[in-house]
C-alpha positions in Angstrom: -70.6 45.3 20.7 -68.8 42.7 22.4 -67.9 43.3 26.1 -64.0 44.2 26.4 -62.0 41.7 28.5 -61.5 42.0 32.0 -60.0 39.9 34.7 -64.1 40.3 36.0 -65.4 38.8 32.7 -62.9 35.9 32.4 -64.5 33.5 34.6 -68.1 34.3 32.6 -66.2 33.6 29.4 -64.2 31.2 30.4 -65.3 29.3 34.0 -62.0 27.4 34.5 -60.1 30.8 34.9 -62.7 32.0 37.6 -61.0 32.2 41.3 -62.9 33.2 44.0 -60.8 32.5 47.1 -57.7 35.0 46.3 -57.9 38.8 44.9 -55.8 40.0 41.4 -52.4 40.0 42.6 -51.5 43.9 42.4 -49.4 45.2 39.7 -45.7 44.8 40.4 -43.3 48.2 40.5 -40.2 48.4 37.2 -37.4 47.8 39.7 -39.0 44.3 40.6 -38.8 43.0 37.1 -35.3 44.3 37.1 -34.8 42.2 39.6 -36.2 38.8 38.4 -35.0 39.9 35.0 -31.5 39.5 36.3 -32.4 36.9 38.9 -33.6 34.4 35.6 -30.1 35.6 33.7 -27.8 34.1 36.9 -30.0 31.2 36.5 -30.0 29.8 33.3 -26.1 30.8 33.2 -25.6 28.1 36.5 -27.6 25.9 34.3 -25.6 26.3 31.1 -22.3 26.3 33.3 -23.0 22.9 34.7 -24.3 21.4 31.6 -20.9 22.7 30.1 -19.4 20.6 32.9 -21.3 17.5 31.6 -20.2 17.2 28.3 -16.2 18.0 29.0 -14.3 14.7 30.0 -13.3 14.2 33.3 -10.2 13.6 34.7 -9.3 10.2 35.0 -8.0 8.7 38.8 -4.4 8.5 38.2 -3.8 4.2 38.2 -0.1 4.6 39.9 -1.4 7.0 43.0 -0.6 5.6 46.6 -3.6 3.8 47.8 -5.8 3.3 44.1 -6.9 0.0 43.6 -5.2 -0.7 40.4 -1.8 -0.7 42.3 -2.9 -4.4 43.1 -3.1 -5.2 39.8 0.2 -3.3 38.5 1.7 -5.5 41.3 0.1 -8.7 40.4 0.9 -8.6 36.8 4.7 -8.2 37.8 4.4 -10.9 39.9 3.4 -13.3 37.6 5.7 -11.9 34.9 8.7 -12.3 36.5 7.5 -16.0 37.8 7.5 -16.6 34.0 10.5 -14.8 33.2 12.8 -16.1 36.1 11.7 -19.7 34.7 13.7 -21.6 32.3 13.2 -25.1 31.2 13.9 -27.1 28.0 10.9 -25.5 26.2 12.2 -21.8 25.2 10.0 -21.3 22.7 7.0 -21.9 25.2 8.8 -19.8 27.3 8.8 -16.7 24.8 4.8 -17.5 24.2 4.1 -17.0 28.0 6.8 -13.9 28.2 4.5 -12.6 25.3 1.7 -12.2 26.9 3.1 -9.8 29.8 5.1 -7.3 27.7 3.9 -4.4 25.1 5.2 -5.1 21.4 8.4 -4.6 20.7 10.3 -5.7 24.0 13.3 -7.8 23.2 13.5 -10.2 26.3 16.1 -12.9 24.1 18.7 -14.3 26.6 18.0 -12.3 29.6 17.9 -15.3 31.8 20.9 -18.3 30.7 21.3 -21.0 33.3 24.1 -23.9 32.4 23.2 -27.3 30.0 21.5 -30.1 32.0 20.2 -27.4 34.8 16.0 -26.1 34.7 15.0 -22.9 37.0 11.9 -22.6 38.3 10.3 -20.3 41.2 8.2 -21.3 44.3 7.4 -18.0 45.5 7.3 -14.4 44.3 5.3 -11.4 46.1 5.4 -7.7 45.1 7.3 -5.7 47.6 5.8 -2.4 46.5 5.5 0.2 43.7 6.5 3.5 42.5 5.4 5.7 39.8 7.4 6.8 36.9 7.1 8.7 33.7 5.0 6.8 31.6 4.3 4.2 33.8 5.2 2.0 37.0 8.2 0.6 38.5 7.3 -2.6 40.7 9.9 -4.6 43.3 9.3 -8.2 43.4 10.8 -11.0 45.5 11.4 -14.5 44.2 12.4 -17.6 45.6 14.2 -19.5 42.6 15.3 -23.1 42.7 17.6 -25.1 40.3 17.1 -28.5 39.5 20.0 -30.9 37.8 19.9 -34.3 37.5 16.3 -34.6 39.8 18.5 -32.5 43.0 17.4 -29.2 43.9 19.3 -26.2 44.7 18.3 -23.3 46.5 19.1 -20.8 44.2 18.2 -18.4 47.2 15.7 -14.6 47.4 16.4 -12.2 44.3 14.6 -8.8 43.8 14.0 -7.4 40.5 12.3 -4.4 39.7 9.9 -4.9 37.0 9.0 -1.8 34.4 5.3 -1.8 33.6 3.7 1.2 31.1 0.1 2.1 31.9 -2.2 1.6 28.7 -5.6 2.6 28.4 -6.4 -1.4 28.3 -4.0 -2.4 31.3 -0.7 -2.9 32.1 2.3 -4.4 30.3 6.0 -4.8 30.6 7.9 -2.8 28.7 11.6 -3.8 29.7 14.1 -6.3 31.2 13.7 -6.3 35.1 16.9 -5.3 36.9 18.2 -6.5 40.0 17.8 -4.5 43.3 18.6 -5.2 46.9 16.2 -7.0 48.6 14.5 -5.2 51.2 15.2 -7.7 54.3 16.5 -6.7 57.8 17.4 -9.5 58.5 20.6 -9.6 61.1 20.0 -6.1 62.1 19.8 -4.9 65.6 16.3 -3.0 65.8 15.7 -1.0 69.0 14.3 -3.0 71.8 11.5 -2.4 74.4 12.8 -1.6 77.7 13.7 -4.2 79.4 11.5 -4.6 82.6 13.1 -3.8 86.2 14.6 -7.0 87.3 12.6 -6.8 90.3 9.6 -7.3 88.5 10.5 -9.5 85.7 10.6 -13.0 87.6 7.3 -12.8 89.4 5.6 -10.9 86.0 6.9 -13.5 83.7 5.4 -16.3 86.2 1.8 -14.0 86.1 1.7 -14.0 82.5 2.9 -17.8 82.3 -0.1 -18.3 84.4 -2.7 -16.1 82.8 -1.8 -18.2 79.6 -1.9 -21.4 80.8 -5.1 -20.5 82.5 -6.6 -19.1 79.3 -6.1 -22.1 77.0 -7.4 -24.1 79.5 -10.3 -21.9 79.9 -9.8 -21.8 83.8 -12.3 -18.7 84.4 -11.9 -18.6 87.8 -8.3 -18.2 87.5 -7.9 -15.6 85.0 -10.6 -13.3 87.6 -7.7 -14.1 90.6 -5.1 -12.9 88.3 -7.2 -9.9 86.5 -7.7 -8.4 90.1 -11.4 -9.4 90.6 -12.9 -9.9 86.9 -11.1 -11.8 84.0 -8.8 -9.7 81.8 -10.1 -8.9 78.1 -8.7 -12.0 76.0 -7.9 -13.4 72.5 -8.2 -16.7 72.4 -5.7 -19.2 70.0 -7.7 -19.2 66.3 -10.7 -21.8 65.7 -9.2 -25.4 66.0 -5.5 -24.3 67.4 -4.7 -26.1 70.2 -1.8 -25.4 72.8 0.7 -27.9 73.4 3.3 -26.5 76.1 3.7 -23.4 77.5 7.2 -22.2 77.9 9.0 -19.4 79.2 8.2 -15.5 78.9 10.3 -12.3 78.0 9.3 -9.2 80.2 9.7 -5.3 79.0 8.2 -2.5 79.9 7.7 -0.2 83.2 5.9 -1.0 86.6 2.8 0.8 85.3 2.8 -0.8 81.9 4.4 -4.4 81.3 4.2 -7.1 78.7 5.5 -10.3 78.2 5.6 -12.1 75.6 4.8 -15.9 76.6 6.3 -18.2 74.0 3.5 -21.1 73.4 4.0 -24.5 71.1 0.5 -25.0 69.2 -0.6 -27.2 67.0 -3.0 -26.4 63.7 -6.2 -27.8 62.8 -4.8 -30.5 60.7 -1.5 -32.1 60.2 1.3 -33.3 63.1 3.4 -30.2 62.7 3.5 -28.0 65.5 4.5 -24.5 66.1 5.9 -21.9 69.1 3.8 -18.7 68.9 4.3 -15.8 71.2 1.5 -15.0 73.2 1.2 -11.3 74.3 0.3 -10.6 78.4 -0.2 -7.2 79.3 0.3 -6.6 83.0 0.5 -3.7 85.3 1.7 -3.6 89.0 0.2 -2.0 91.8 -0.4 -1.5 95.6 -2.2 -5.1 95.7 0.6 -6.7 93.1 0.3 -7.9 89.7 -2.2 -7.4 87.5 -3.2 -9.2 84.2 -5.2 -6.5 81.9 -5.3 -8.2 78.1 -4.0 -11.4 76.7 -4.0 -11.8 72.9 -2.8 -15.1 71.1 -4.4 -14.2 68.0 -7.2 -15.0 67.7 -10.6 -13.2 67.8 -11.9 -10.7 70.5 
């Protein structure tokens, strides 16, 4: 008669089974299991509930929303439409080919743009000016410098603005209208508030320190710029790699006694070419018991 099985006899029978360095774990009580019982049902339903999650699509980032990266390219694919739409030579039908390639099927540009016999319109320049959502798609704002040409004489045909309508496809973005005009969104001639001006018995003498830290700083007069930093040069931005200046001029002082800033106004000249420019050059000064002190100068370039 064969020996009944025992957690004693296993490691006879069976040697692999036989442990020696821990005891027969002791029977576990009924309300234990209940409690793995239900422990293993939680678990495997988190398990099914996130595989679930898996295979159901996931909502797509919305293309039009503020800050998404495909607003560049709704903007740049307006951009380049309306350079092609605003143009108008003597080859319309190459004309409608290019128009073609911007707009969804269906959209009837024919004679949206008409200049006179004899005259060509083409653009130099055209920037997006920003975007907005709408249903179904985008509205974008572009500026466009358009010139006309007759007879080899150019005409500035001056800044327009169009709004450009764009539908969002699963494949890109398209045109799916005529543009329509809208006011360009330039300030110019208006009257924006101002800095404070400075007191006027600090505006001479703060205008002449800043002249001076600037001239000192593109001269790269270290021993100045400590004098006029009160002890240690002030924190400067030099002019970009390969600007030079050329003449300093005069300086526009705002601000209060504790914090002041001029403005410096400073001819340069690029890298290359015999062109030159006035920049503004910021000085930021502060006066105290011991007079004037420069703290920063920035002319644009790096820190």
């Amino acid at each position: 008669m064969s020996e009944p099985f025992s957690p004693s006899t296993a490691g006879v029978l069976f040697p692999e089974l036989a442990d020696t360095s821990e005891p027969v774990p002791p029977a576990r009580s009924r309300g234990s299991r209940v409690l793995r019982m239900a422990a293993r049902v939680v678990l495997w339903g988190l398990i099914a509930a996130g595989a679930l999650r898996g295979m159901l699509p996931t909502a797509e980032p919305d293309p039009t929303s503020a800050g998404h990266p495909a607003d560049r390219r709704v903007e740049a694919v307006a951009a380049a439409f309306l350079r092609e739409y605003l143009t108008v030579g003597d080859d319309r039908a190459a004309r409608a080919r290019r128009l073609g390639q911007f707009t969804v099927a269906g959209t009837d540009l024919q004679g949206s743009v008409s200049v006179p016999a004899g005259v060509a319109q083409y653009v130099d320049l055209v920037v997006a000016a920003g975007s907005s959502p709408v249903a179904g798609g985008v509205e974008v704002t572009v500026l466009a410098h358009v010139l006309q040409v007759r007879s080899g004489a150019y005409r500035d045909g001056g800044i327009l603005a169009f709004v450009v309508p764009l539908a969002v496809l699963p494949r890109g973005v398209a045109v799916n209208g005529r543009p329509r005009p809208a006011v360009p969104p330039i300030a110019s001639g208006m009257s924006p508030t101002r800095p404070r001006a400075a007191p006027a018995a600090l505006s001479r003498p703060a205008g002449r320190v800043a002249r001076q830290a600037v001239a000192a700083l593109v001269a790269a007069d270290s021993t100045t710029l400590a004098r006029l930093g009160g002890g240690r040069p002030p924190s400067a931005r030099p002019l970009p790699a390969g600007w030079r200046a050329v003449g300093v001029g005069g300086a526009d002082v705002t601000g209060t006694r504790g914090a002041l800033a001029a403005q410096v106004a400073v001819r340069v000249r690029p890298p290359t070419g015999r062109a030159s420019y006035v920049a503004p050059v910021r000085v930021d000064l502060e006066a105290g018991p011991r007079g004037l002190t420069v703290r920063r100068i920035n002319a644009g370039g790096p820190p």
